[in-house]
N, C-alpha and C positions, 0 to 999 in steps of 0.2 A: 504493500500500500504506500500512499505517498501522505507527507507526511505535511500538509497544508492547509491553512495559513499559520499553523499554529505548530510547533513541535516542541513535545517535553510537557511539563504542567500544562492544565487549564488554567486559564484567567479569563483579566479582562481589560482591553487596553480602547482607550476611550472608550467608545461606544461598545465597541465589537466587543462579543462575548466568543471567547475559545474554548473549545474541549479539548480531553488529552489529545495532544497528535495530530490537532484539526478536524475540519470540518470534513475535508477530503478522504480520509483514511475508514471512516463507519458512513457514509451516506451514500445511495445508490447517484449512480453515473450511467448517462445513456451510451450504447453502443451500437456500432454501425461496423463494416468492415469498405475498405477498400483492394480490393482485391484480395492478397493472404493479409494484407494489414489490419489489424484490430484497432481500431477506432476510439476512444471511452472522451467521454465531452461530460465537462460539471460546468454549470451556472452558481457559482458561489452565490449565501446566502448572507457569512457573515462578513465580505467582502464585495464589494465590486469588480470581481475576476470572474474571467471563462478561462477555463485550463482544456486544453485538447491532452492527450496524451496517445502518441502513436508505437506500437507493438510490431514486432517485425521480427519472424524464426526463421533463420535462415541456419543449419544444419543445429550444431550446438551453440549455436550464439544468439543470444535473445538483445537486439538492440529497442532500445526506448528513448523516445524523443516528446517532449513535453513542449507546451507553448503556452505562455501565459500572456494573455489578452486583459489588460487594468480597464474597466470604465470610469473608474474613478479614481483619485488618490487614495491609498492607503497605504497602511505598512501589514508584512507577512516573513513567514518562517518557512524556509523552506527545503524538504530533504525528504529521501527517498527510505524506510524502513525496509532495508536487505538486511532479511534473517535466514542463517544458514544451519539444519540440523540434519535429524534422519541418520541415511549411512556415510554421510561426510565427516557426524560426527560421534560414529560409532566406535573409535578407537581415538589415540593419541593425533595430536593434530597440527601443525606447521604455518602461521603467517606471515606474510612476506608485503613489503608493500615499499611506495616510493616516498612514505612521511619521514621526514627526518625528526621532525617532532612529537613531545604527549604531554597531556596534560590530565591528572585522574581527574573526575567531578568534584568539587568540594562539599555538593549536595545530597550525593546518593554513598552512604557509608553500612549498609547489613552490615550483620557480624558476620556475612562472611567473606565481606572484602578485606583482600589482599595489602589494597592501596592505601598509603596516606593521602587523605583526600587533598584537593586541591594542588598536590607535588606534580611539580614538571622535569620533563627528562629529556634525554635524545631517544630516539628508535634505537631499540625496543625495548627499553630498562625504564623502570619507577622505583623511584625510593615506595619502600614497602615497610610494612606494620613490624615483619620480620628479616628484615632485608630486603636485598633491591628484587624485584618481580620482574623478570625475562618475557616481556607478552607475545614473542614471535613463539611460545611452546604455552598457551593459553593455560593456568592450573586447573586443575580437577578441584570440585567442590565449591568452586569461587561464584561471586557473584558479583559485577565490578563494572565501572561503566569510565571509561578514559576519550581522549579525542585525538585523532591521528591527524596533524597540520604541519606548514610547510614543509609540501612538497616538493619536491627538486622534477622539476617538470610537469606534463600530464598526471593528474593523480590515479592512482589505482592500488590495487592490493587484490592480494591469492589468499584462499584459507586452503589450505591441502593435506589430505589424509598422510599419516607420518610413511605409510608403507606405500607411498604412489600411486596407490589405485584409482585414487579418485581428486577433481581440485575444483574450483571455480575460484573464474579470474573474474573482477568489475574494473571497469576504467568508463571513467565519468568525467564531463566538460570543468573546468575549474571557475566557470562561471556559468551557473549563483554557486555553486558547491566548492569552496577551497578547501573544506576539512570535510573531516566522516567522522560520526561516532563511533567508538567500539564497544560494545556489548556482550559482558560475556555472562554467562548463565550455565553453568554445568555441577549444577543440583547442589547450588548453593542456600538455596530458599527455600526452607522445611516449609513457608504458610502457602494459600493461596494465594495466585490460583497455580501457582509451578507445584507445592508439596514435595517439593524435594526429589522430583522426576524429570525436570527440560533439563535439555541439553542444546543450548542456541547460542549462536555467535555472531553476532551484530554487525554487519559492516554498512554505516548509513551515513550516505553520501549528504552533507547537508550545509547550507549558507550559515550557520549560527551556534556559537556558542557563547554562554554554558548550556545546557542543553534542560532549561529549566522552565521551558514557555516563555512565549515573546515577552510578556510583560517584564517578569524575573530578567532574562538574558538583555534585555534594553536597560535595564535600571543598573543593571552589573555593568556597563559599556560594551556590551556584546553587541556584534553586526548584525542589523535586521536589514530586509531589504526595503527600502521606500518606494512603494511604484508612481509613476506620475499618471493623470487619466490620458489614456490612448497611447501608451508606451505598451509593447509586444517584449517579453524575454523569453530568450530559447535554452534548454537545456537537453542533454544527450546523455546515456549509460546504457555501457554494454557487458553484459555477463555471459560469460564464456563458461560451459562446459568442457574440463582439460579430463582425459582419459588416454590411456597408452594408447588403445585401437584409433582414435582417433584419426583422420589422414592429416588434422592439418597441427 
């Protein structure tokens, strides 16, 4: 899902009232297709936006291109909710990416994060609760939420099974999205609704941190995007299915 106009907390910033994640990510979207393209069109409600978003399978590569249409002025949040689990993350597991930077949330701390909140590092070390945390070998049991920024070029990042079998690559436009959250969740959280059973790994591409809902991330001096009325922004992500058989 995507994760608009709103990502991280609900609030409520003038007027406009946010749910968690936005309005975009729980509310139906029309569909059409154009030829193998899948189509999905929202008329925002707590915004003056039309978001087109176009789908596109071409072998194992799923490309998504997004368009967002302002009728009005406002401000929004904007990022893509890529969660990765199943049999990628049935075993030990490997990420790789082009961030040279992290930063943990200073907001989101269970007991059974790793991090000391708010600590910044180079890829892929954080100073941690018990020493530094290694995040390119994700821990067992943790439940942790950090942000992967400047990047040394195109950004993107691999999460890949530790035995090769299996990978997925994302590589996404750097604008609106400079940074990605990372999200990690491997049966960290005895309550609901996980009960101590997901196992998910975050990779979400997104324009804004801290990753605490616009109103929070604008008051912290986090970048929101301001649309102007009749301003058009384009956004692009493509996630790759990586397998030996593969041809390409």
């Amino acid at each position: 899902p995507v994760m608009f106009p709103n990502a991280g907390d609900a609030c409520r910033d003038g007027d406009a009232r946010h749910g968690f994640h936005g309005e975009g990510s729980v509310t139906p979207w029309e569909m059409d297709w154009d030829g193998a393209v899948l189509i999905l069109t929202r008329r925002y409600e707590a915004v003056p936006v039309v978001m087109t978003r176009r789908f596109t399978l071409v072998g194992a590569r799923l490309h998504l291109q997004e368009i967002v249409h302002a009728e009005g002025p406002c401000r929004v949040v904007w990022g893509q909710h890529v969660t990765l689990g199943g049999d990628l993350l049935a075993g030990p597991v490997r990420v790789e990416t082009g961030a040279r930077g992290l930063r943990a949330c200073a907001a989101y701390d269970p007991a059974a994060n790793p991090l000391i909140p708010g600590a910044a590092g180079d890829w892929p070390h954080l100073p941690g609760k018990a020493g530094a945390v290694d995040l390119s070998t994700p821990p067992e049991g943790a439940a942790l939420l950090a942000c992967l920024m400047d990047f040394a070029g195109a950004p993107w990042a691999r999460l890949t099974r530790a035995d090769g079998t299996l990978a997925v690559r994302l590589d996404w436009s750097a604008d609106p999205w400079p940074l990605a959250w990372f999200w990690v969740e491997t049966g960290g959280t005895p309550d609901a609704p996980w009960n101590g059973q997901a196992r998910m790994i975050g990779l979400e591409p997104c324009s804004t941190w801290p990753a605490t809902g616009l109103a929070a991330a604008r008051a912290a001096g986090g970048h929101v995007i301001t649309l102007a009325a009749g301003e058009t922004r384009h956004a692009r992500l493509t996630l790759t299915l990586e397998m030996p058989d593969n041809e390409d």
